[in-house]
C-alpha positions in Angstrom: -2.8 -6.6 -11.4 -3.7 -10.7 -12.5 -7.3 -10.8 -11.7 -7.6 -7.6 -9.2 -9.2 -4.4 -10.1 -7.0 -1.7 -9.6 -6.2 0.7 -7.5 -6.1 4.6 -7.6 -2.6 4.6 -7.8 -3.0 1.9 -10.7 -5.4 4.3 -12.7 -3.4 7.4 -12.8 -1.5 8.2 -16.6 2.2 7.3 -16.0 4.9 8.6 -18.3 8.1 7.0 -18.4 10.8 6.7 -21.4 10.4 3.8 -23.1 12.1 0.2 -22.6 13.5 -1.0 -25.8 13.7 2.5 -27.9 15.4 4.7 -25.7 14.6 8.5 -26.2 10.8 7.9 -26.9 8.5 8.5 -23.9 5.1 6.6 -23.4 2.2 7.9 -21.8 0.0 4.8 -20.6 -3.5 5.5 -19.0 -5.1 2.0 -17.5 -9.1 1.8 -17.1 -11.2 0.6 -14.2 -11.0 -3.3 -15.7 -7.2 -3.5 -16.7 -7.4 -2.9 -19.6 -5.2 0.2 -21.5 -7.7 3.2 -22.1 -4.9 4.9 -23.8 -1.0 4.5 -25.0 0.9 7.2 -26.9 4.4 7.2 -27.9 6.6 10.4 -28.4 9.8 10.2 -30.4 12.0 13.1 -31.7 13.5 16.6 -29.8 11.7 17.1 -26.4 9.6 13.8 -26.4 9.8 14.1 -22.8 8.4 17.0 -22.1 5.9 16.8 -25.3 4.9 13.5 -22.9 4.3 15.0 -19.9 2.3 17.9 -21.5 0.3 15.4 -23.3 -0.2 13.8 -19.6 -1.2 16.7 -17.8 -3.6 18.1 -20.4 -5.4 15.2 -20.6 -5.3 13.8 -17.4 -4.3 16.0 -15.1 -2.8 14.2 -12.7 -0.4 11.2 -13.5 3.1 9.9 -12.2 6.9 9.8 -14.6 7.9 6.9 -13.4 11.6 5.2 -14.7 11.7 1.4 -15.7 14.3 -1.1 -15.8 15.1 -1.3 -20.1 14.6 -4.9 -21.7 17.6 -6.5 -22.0 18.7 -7.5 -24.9 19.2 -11.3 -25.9 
């Protein structure tokens, strides 16, 4: 997204486990300039699924996506 607005897939809340702890799940939320409206980590039993709640109540909609992890140096 370098110096394009995004689009409406772009917008949407994705939730996807994150890259360098591996059992916590994000939810990441971008706004209408780029920028990130909102990022919240879970961590702990059912993060996952505590993460997609979290998604769905307050976005509604939103995509679980799977990343490659960082690799370590």
């Amino acid at each position: 997204m370098t110096g394009e607005r995004p689009n409406a897939d772009d917008l949407r809340a994705k939730v996807f486990e994150d890259r360098e702890y591996q059992g916590n799940w994000r939810v990441e939320k971008v706004d209408e300039d780029g920028g990130y409206e909102c990022t919240v980590i879970f961590a702990g039993p059912n993060a996952r699924q505590r993460a997609i709640d979290y998604a769905r109540h307050r976005f509604g909609d939103f995509d679980e996506i799977e990343l490659e992890p960082y690799r370590k140096s």
